[in-house]
N, C-alpha and C positions, 0 to 999 in steps of 0.2 A: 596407536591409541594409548594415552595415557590417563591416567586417572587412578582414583579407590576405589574397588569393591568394597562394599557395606551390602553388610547383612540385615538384613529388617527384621521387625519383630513376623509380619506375616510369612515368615521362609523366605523371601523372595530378594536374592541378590540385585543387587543395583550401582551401575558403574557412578560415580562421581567425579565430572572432570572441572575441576577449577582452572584448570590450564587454557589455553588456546581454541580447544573446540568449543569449551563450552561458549568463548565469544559468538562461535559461529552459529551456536547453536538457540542462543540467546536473539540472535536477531532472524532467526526465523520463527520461536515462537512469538516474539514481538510481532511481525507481521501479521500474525495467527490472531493475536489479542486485543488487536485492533480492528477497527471499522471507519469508514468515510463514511458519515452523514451528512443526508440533504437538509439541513436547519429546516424550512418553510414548512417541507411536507413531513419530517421529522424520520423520513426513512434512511434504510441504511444502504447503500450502494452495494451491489451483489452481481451487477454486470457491465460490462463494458457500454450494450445499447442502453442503458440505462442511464450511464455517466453521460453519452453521447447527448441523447434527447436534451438533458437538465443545461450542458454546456451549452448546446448550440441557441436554448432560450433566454441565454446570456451572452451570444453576440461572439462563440466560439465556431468557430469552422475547422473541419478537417485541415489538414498539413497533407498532401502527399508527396512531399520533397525529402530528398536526405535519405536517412536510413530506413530501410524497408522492415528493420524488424523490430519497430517503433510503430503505435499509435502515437499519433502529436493532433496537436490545437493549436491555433493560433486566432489573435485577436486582430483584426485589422487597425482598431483604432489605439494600438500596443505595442510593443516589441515582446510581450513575452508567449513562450510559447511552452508548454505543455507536455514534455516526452511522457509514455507510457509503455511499458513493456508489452507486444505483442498477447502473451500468455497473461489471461487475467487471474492465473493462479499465481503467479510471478509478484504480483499489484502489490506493495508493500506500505509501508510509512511514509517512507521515506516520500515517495507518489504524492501519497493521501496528503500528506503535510504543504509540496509543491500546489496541489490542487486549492486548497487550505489558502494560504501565501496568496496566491493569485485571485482570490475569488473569496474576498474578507465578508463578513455576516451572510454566507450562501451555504459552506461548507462546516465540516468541525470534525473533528478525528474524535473519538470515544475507545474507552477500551469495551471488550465486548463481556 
């Protein structure tokens, strides 16, 4: 673990790592500080059956081919298709942004 300790004015030590974790550490609070919203209904996406419902009244269908530790879409009248991480605590940007991409004036990523 690399980094600085700093002292705060409240007593309270605090590691600072500018190095390498903090990249990693950086795109899990990114994950954290974002949200997928539904444009129309202005809501924010919080579940998977929730993503599912909105997709498939956009002409999205389940995938159950390929890897099993995937949620995926696919569009028939398409070639693209949708991966999502099993674990919707997993669900990140990176996702949000694919969903976004695919599915132009439906979607929109927001920080939270």
């Amino acid at each position: 673990m690399s980094g600085v300790w700093v002292f705060k004015n409240n007593g309270v030590f605090m590691l600072e790592n500018p190095g390498a974790e903090e990249g990693r550490q950086g795109s899990v609070s990114s994950r954290r500080n974002k949200v997928l919203v539904h444009l129309p209904s202005g809501k924010a996406i919080t579940s998977y059956s929730c993503l599912e419902q909105i997709l498939r009244g956009l002409g999205w269908e389940r995938y159950y081919g390929g890897d099993s530790d995937l949620f995926q879409f696919h569009k028939r009248s398409s070639i693209d298709l949708i991966s999502l991480p099993w674990d919707f605590s997993k669900f990140s940007s990176v996702h949000m942004y694919d969903i976004v991409i695919k599915n132009p004036h439906v979607f929109h990523v927001r920080d939270m």
